[in-house]
C-alpha positions as CSV (number, residue, x, y, z in Angstrom):
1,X,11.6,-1.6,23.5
2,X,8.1,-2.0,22.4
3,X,5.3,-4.2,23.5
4,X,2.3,-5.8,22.6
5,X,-0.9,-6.6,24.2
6,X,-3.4,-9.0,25.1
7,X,-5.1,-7.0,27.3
8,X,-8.4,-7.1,28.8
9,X,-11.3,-5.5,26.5
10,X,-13.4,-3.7,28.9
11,X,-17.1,-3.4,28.3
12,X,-17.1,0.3,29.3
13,X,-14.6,2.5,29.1
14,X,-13.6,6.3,29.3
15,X,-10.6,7.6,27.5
16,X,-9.2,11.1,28.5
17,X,-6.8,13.1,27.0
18,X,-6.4,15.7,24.4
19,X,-8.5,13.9,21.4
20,X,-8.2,15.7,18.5
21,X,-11.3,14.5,15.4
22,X,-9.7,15.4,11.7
23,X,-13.2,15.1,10.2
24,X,-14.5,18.0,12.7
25,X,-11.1,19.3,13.3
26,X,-12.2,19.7,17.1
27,X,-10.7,18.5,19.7
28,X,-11.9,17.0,23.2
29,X,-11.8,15.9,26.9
30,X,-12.8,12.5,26.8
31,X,-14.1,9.9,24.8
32,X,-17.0,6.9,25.9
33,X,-16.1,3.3,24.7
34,X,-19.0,0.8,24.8
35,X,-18.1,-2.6,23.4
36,X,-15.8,-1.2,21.1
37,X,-17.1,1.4,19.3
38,X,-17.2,5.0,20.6
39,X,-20.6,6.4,22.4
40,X,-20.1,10.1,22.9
41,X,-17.6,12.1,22.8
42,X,-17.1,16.3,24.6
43,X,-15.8,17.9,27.8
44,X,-14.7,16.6,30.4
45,X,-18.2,17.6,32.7
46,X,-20.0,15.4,30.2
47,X,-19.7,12.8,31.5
48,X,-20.3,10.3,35.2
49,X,-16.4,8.9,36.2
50,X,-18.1,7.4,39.3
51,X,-17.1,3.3,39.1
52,X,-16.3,4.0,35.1
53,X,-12.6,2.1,34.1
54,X,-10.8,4.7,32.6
55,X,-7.7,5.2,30.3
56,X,-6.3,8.8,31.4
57,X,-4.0,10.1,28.2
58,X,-3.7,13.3,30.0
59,X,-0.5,15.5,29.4
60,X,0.9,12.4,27.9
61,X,0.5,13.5,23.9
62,X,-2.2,14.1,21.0
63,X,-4.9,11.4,20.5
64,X,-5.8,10.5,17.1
65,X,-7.9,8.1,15.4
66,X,-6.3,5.0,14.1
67,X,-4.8,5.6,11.0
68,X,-6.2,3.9,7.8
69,X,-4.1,3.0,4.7
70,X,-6.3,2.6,1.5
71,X,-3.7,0.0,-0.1
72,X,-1.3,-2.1,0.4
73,X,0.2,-5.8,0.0
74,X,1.3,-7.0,3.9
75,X,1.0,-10.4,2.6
76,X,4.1,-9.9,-0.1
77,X,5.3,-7.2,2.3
78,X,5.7,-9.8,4.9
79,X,7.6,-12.6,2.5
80,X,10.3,-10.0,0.9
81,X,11.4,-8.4,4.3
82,X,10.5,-11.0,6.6
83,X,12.2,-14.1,4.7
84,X,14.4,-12.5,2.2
85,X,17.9,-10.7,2.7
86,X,17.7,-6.5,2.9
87,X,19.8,-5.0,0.0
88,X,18.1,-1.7,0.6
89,X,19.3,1.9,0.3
90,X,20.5,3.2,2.6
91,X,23.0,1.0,3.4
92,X,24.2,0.0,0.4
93,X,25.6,2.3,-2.1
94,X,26.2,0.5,-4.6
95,X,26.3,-2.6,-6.9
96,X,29.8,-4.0,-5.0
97,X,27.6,-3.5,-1.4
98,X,24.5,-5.4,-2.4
99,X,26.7,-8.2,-4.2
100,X,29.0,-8.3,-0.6
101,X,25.9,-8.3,1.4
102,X,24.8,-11.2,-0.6
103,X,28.2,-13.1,-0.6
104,X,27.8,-13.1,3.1
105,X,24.4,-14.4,3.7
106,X,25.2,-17.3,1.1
107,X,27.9,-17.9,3.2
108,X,25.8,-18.3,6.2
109,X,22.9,-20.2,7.8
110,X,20.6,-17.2,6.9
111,X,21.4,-18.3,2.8
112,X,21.1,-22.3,4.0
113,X,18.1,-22.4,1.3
114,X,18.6,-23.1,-2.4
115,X,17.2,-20.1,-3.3
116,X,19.0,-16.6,-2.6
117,X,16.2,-14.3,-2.2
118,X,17.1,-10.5,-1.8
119,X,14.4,-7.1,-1.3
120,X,15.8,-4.0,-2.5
121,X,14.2,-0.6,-3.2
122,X,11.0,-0.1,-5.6
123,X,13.8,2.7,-7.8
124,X,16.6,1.1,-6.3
125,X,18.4,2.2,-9.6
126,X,18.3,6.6,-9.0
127,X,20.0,5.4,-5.5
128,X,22.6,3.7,-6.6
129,X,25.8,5.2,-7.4
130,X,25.8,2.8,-10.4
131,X,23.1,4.2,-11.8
132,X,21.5,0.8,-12.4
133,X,20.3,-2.7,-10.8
134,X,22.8,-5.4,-10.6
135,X,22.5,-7.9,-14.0
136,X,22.6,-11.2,-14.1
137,X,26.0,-10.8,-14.4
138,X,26.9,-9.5,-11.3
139,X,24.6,-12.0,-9.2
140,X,26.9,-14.2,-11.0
141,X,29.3,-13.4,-8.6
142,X,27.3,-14.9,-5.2
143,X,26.4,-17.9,-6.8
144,X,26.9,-20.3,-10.3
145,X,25.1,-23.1,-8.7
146,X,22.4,-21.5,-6.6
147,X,19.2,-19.5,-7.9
148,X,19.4,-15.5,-7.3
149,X,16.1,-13.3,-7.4
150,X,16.3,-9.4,-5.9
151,X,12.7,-7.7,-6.2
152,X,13.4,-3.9,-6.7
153,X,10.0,-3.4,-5.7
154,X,7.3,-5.7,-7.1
155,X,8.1,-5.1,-10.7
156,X,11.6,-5.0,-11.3
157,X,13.3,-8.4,-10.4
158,X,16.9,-9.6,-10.8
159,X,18.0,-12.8,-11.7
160,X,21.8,-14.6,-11.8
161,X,21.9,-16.8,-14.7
162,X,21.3,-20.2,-12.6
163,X,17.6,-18.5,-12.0
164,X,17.4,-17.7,-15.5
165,X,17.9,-21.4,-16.5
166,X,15.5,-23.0,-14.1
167,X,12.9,-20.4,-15.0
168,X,13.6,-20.9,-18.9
169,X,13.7,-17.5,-19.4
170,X,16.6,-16.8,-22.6
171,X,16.4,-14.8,-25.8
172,X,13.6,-17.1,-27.4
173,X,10.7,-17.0,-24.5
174,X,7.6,-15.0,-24.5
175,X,5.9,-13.8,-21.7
176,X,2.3,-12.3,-21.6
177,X,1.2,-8.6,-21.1
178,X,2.6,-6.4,-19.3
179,X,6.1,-8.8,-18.4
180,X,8.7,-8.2,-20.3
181,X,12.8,-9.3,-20.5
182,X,15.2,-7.3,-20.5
183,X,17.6,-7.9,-23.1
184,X,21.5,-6.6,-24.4
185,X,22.7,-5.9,-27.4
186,X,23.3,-9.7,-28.9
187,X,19.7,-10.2,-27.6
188,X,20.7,-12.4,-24.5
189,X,18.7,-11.7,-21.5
190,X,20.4,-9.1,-18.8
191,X,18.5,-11.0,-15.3
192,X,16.3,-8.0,-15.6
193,X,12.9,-9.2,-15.3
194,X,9.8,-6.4,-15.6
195,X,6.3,-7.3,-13.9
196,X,6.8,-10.9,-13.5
197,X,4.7,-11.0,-10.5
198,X,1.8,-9.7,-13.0
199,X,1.6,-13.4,-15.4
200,X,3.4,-15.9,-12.8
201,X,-0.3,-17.8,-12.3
202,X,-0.7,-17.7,-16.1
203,X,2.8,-19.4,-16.0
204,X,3.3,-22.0,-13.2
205,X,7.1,-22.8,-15.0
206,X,7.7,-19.0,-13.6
207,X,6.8,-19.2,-10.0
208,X,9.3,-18.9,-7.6
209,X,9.3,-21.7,-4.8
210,X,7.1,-20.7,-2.2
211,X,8.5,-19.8,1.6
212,X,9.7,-22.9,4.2
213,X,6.7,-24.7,6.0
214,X,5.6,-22.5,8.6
215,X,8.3,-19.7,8.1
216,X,5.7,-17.4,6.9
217,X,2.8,-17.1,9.8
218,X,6.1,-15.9,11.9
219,X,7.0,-13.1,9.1
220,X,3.7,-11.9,8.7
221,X,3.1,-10.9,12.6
222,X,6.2,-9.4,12.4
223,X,5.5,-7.3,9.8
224,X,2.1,-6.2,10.5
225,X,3.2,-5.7,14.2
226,X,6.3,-3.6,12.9
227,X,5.0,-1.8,9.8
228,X,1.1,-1.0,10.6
229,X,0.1,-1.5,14.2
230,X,4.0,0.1,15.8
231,X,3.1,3.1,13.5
232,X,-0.1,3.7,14.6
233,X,-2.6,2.1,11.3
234,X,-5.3,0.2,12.6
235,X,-6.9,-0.5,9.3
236,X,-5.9,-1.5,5.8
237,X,-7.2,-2.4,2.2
238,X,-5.2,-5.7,1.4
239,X,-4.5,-6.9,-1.9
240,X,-4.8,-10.5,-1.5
241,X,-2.2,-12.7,-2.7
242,X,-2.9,-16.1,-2.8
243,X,-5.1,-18.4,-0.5
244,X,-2.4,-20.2,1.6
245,X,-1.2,-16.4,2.6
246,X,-4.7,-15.4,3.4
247,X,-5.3,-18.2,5.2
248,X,-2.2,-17.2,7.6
249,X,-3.7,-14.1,8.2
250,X,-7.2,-15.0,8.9
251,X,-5.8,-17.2,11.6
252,X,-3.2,-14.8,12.5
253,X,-6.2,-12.3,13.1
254,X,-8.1,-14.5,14.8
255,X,-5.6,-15.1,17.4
256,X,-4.9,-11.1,17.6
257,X,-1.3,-11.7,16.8
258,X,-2.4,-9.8,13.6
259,X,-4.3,-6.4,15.9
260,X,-5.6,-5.1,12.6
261,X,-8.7,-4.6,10.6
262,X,-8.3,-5.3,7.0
263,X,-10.5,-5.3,3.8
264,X,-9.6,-7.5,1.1
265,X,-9.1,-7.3,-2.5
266,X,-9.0,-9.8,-4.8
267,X,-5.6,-9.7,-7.0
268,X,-4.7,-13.2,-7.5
269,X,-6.7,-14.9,-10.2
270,X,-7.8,-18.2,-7.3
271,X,-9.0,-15.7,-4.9
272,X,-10.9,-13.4,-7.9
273,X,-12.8,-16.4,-9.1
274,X,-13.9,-17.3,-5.6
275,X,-15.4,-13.7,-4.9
276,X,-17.2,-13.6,-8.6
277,X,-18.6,-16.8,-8.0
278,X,-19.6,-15.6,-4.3
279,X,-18.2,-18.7,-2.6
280,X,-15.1,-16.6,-0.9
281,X,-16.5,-15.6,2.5
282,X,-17.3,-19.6,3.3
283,X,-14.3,-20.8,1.3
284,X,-12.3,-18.4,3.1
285,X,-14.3,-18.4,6.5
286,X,-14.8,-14.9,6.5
287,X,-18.4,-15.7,7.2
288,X,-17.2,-16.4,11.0
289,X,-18.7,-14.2,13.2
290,X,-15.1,-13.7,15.1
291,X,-13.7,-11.7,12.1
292,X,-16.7,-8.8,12.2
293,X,-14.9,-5.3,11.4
294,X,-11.6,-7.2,11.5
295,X,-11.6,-9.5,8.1
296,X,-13.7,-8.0,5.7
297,X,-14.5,-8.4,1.8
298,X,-13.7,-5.2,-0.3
299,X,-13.7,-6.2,-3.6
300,X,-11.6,-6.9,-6.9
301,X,-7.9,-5.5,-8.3
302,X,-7.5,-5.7,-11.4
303,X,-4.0,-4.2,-13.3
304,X,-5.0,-2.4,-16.4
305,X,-0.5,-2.4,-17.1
306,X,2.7,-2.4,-15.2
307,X,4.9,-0.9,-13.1
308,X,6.0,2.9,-14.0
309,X,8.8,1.8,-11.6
310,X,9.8,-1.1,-14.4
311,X,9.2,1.2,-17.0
312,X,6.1,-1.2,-18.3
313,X,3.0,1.3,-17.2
314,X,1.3,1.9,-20.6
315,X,2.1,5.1,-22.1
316,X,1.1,7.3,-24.8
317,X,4.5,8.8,-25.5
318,X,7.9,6.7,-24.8
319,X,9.7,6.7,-21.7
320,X,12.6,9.6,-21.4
321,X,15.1,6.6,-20.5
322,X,14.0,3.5,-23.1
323,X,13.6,5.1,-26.4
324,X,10.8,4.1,-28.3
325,X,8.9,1.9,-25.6
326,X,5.6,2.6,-24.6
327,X,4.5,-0.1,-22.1
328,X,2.0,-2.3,-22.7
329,X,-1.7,-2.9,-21.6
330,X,-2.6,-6.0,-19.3
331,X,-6.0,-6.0,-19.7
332,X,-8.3,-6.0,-23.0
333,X,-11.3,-4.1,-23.9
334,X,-15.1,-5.0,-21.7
335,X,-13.0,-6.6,-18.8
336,X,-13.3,-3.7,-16.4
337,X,-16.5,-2.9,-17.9
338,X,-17.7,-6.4,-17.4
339,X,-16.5,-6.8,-13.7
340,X,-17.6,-3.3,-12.7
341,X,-21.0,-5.0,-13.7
342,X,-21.0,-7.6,-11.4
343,X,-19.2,-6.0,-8.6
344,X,-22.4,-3.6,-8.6
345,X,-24.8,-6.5,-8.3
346,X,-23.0,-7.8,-5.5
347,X,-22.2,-4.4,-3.5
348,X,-18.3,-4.8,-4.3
349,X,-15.6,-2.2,-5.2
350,X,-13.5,-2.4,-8.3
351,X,-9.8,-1.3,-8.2
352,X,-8.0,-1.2,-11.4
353,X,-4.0,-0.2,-11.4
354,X,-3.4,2.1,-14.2
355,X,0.1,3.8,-13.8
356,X,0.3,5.1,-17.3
357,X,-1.6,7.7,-18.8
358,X,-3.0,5.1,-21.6
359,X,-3.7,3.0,-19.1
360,X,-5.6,5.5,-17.0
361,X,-7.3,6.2,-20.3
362,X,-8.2,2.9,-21.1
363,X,-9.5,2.7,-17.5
364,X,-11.4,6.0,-17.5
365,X,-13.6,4.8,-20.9
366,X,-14.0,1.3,-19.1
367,X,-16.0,2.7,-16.4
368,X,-17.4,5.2,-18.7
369,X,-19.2,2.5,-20.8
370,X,-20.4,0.6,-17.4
371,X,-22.0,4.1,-16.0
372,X,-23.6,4.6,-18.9
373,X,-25.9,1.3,-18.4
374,X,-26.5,3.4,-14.6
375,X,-29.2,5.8,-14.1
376,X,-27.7,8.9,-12.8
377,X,-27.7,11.2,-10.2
378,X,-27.0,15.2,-9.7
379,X,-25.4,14.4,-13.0
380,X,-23.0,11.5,-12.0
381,X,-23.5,7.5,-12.1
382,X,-25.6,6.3,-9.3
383,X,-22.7,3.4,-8.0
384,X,-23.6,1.2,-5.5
385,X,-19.7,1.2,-4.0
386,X,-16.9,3.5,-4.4
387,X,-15.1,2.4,-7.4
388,X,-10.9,3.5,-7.8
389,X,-8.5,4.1,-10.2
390,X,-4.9,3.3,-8.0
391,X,-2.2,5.5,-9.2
392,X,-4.6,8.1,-11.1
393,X,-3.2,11.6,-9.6
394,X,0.5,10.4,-9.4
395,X,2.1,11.2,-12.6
396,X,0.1,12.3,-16.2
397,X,-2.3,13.8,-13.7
398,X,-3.9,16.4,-16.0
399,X,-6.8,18.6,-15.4
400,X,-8.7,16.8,-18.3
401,X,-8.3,13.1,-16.8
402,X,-8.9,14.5,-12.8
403,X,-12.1,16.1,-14.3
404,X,-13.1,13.1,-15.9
405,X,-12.8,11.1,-13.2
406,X,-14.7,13.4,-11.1
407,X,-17.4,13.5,-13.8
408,X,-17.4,9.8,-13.7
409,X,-16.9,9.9,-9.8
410,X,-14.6,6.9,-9.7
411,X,-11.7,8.0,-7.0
412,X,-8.4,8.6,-8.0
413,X,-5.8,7.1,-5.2
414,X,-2.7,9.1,-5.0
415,X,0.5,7.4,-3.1
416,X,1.9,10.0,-1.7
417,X,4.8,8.0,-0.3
418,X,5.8,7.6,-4.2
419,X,7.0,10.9,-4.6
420,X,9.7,10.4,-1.4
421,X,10.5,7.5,-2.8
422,X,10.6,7.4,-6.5
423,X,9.9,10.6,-7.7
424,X,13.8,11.3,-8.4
425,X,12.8,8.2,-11.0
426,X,10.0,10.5,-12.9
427,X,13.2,12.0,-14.6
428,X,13.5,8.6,-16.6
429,X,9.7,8.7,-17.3
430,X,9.2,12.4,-17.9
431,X,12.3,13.8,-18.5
432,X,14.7,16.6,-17.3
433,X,12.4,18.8,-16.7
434,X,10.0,16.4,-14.7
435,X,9.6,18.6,-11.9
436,X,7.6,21.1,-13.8
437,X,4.6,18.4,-14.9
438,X,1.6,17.9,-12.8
439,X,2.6,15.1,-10.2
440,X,1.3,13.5,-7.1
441,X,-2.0,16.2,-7.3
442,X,-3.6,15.8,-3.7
443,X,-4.3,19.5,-4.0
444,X,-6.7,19.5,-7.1
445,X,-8.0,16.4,-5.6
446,X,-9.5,18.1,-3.0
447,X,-10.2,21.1,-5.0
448,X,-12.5,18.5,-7.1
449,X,-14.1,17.2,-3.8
450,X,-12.4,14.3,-4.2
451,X,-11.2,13.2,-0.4
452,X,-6.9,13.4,-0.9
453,X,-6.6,9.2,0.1
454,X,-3.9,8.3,2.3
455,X,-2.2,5.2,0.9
456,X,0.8,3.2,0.9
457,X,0.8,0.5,-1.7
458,X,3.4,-1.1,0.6
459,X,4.9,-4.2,-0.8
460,X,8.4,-3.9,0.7
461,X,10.1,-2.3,-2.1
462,X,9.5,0.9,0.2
463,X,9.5,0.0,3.7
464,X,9.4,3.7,5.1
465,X,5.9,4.4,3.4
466,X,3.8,2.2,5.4
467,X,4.3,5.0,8.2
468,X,1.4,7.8,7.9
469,X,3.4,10.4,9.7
470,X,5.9,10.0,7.1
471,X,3.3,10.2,4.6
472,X,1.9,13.1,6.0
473,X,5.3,15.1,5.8
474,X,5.4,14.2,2.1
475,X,1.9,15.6,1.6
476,X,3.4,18.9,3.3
477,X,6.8,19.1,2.1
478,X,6.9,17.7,-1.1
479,X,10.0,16.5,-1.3
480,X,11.9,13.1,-3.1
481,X,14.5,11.1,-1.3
482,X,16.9,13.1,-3.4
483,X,15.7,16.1,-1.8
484,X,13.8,17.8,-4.9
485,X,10.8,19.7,-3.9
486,X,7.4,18.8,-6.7
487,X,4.7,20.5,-7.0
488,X,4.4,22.5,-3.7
489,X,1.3,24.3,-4.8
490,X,0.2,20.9,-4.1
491,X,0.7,21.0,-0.2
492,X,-1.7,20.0,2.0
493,X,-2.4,21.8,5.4
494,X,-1.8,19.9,8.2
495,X,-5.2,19.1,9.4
496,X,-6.0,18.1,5.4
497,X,-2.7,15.6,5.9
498,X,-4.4,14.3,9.3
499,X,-7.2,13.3,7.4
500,X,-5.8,11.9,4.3
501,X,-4.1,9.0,6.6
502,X,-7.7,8.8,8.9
503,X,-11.5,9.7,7.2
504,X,-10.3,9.9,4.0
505,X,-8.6,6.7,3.7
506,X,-11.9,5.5,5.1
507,X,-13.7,6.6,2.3
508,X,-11.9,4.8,-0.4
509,X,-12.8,1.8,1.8
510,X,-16.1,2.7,2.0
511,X,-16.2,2.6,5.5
512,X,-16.7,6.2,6.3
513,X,-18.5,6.9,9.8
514,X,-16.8,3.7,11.2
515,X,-13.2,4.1,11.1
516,X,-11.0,7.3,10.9
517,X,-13.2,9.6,12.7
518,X,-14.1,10.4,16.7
519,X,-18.1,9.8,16.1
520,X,-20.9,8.0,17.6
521,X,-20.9,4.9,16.6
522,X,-17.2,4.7,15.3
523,X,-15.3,2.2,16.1
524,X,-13.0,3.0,19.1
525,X,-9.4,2.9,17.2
526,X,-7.2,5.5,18.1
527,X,-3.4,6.5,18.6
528,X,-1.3,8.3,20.9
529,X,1.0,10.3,19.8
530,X,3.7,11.9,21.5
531,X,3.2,15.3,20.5
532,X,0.2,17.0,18.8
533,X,1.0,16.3,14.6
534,X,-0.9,19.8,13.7
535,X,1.4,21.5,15.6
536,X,4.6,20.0,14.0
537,X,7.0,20.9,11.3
538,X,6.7,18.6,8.3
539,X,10.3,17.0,8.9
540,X,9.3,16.3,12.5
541,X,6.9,13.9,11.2
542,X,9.3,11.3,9.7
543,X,12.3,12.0,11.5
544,X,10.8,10.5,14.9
545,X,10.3,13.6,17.1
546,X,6.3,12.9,16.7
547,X,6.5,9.2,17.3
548,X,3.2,6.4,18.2
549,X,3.2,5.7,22.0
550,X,0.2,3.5,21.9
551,X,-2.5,2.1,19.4
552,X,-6.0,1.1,20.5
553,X,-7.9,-1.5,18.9
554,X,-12.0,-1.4,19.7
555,X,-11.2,0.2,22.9
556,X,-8.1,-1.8,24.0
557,X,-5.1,-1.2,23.9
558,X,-2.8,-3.7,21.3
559,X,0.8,-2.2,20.9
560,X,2.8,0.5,22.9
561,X,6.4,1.5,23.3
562,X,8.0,1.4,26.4
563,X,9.8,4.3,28.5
């Protein structure tokens, strides 16, 4: 059982337990809250309890501060595993499970809407005993009269061939950079649809019909409630996704059904346009005084290609498993350059995707070009904000690109989560012996100075990774769903894996000093944990023997689970 609060925020409050502060890596009595942010913290003696409300954590676990996840997508999280039927691995094995799992919910009330809509896993196809996703073919099967999509992730989707028709995807249609159709040998298309998500608001046609009236607001609570606040994250960087989701959330927020702080960035094109023209925060009320610290902009994301999981991240040599391919680049020369521009002027972050080492290239010279109109400082740009490259230090992280990037000081952001679950895949990017290259480098990052980021890039394709104590195992073990061990001179410590899901998350928010940490003048988010995480074996971090008791929001508590 686990609960949920709306609990009263007390003006004063002293917490007590053992508090243990990743930035310092000390650990204290008790902790003074004052109007939601944290006043002093030290020993016990320190401080007056006489007439002071207190929460006493005592013997009870290992307080933490509220983790942080640098990026992720709750909003399409919270519409492929809120409204859409689970085809994930485990529990199906196979192609015959996830077409039987789909038989039944057409079957029932749950498949009562024209469209079937199915989530499976971001590398669904390394899980599978076929070997493969399910073609158009096989959807067949469910349905000739009703429209199939499963999202592997959010850039490999599956049609039937009733989707295929309304969508007027066949052997003749062209879709723009980085989407591309899978075709077979006669050149008929196989329902395999790469980075579709990336060009559906260039191509209305290709939009998939939006979630029933009022079905959504419920999924996203349940989501956020489930896969951030239950596991202990206070605070995320959102990728926005459209303004009729964002405006669920801000209202969800408002009414603390959402107990979360999030920073947006703009993804979708309507939302982009608002923040360069600097119309979003009244557009999208995030001028209201309510939503201080809790509804914040970051920002713009830009996608520079696709998917390594599709096979579409823009490469310089061809993928080990589609001879001859190379990806393709989404974005052409100035944009990034251009946008950093403006985001400078107006004290904004730029995010650019780049999964692909040409991409990560063709990123790396962007923001080259826009420093070099900077004056500079110890050597490095002067940046107003802390500018990323997402993905940069997962795969094709080479000494030469992580020393450019430090050079350049624009952050890589690593998802550690990605090597759990997909790095079994890297044998179709890399080859055989993909084990050997320089993957998922949270190591060098630090070695660089670089903080080593914490960050999901949830989306539903990978439910587990939205947990940070799972993502803190990865960072210690190293190992892939399929149980291969990369990199482990890569390991982080423990206490270096506390603070890659707490401060340094925070920094790639640029919100350092105000979440993360146990500081005056923090704000008072913190976790309970059952058992003290530095203390742990790595597998005792995702297997549920460290598990969140309680998460605190500004001093009160929001979620907890039950005896």
């Amino acid at each position: 059982m686990t609960s949920t609060s709306h609990a009263p925020h007390f003006k004063e409050l002293l917490v007590i337990g053992d508090i243990l502060d990743p930035r310092s890596g000390q650990r204290y009595e008790a902790m003074l809250v004052r109007s939601s942010k944290i006043v002093d913290v030290g020993s016990r003696a320190k401080f007056d309890f006489a007439g002071m409300e207190r929460a006493d954590l005592t013997g009870q676990g290992t307080i933490v501060p509220g983790f942080v996840d640098a990026h992720s997508h709750l909003q399409t999280g919270s519409r492929v595993l809120g409204l859409n039927i689970s085809v994930h691995t485990p529990p199906a094995d196979c192609i015959d499970d996830i077409v039987a799992i789909l038989q039944q919910a057409a079957a029932s009330e749950a498949g009562s809407q024209r469209w079937i809509e199915a989530q499976g896993n971001l590398g669904q196809n390394y899980r599978l005993t076929d070997k493969r996703y399910p073609n158009r073919h096989d959807l067949d099967r469910v349905s000739t009269d009703r429209p199939i999509i499963v999202r592997f992730g959010a850039h490999v989707w599956a049609f039937n061939s009733v989707a295929l028709n309304e969508l007027g995807i066949d052997r003749n249609v062209v879709l723009p950079n980085p989407a591309h159709v899978e075709v077979d040998e006669a050149g008929e298309p196989t329902g395999i649809v790469n980075d579709l998500v990336m060009v559906e608001s260039q191509m209305p046609s290709m939009a998939i019909p939006g979630p029933a009236e009022g079905s959504f607001g419920a999924a996203l609570v349940k989501t956020a409630t489930d896969y951030f606040t239950a596991r202990g994250v206070t605070t995320i960087g959102e990728m926005t996704d459209g303004i009729d989701s964002l405006s669920s959330l801000r209202e969800a927020i408002l009414s603390d059904d959402v107990v979360l702080r999030v920073k947006l960035y703009a993804l979708d094109s309507v939302v982009r346009e608002l923040v360069s023209a600097g119309t979003a925060p009244s557009v999208l009320g995030l001028d209201d005084s309510r939503l201080e610290h809790r509804l914040m902009l970051g920002g713009y994301k830009l996608a520079a290609d696709g998917g390594i999981s599709a096979r579409e991240a823009a490469v310089w040599e061809p993928y080990a498993d589609r001879a001859g391919y190379i990806g393709q680049l989404g974005l052409s020369p100035g944009e990034v350059e251009r946008l950093v521009e403006k985001a400078e002027k107006q004290g904004l972050q730029v995010l650019v995707h780049a999964a692909g080492d040409r991409a990560m290239d063709f990123a790396l010279d962007e923001f080259e070009r826009a420093a070099g109109k900077l004056e500079s400082r110890d050597g490095r740009p002067s940046w107003n904000s802390t500018h990323r490259i997402e993905h940069l230090g997962n795969v094709f992280a080479t000494d030469e690109r992580l020393k450019r990037s430090r050079e350049l000081d624009v952050l890589p952001v690593v998802n550690i989560g990605f090597l759990f679950g997909i790095g079994d895949s890297m044998a179709g990017v890399l080859g055989e012996d993909f084990a050997t290259k320089p993957l998922y480098r949270l190591r060098t990052l630090l070695d660089l100075g670089f903080p080593a980021v914490g960050s999901s890039d949830f989306a539903g394709g990978l439910p587990e990774v939205s947990n940070p104590l799972l993502l803190m195992r990865v960072a210690q073990d190293r190992t892939t769903f399929g149980g291969v061990v990369l990199g482990e001179d890569q390991a982080l410590s423990p206490i270096e894996a506390l603070r890659s899901v707490t401060v340094d998350a925070a920094a790639a928010l640029d919100m350092e000093g105000l979440i993360g940490e146990f500081s005056p003048g923090a704000l008072a988010d913190f976790v309970l944990l059952s058992s003290d995480p530095l203390a742990a074996q790595p597998d005792e971090l995702g297997d549920g023997t460290v598990r969140v008791l309680e998460t605190w929001l500004g001093g009160k508590r929001v979620w907890w689970a039950d005896s």
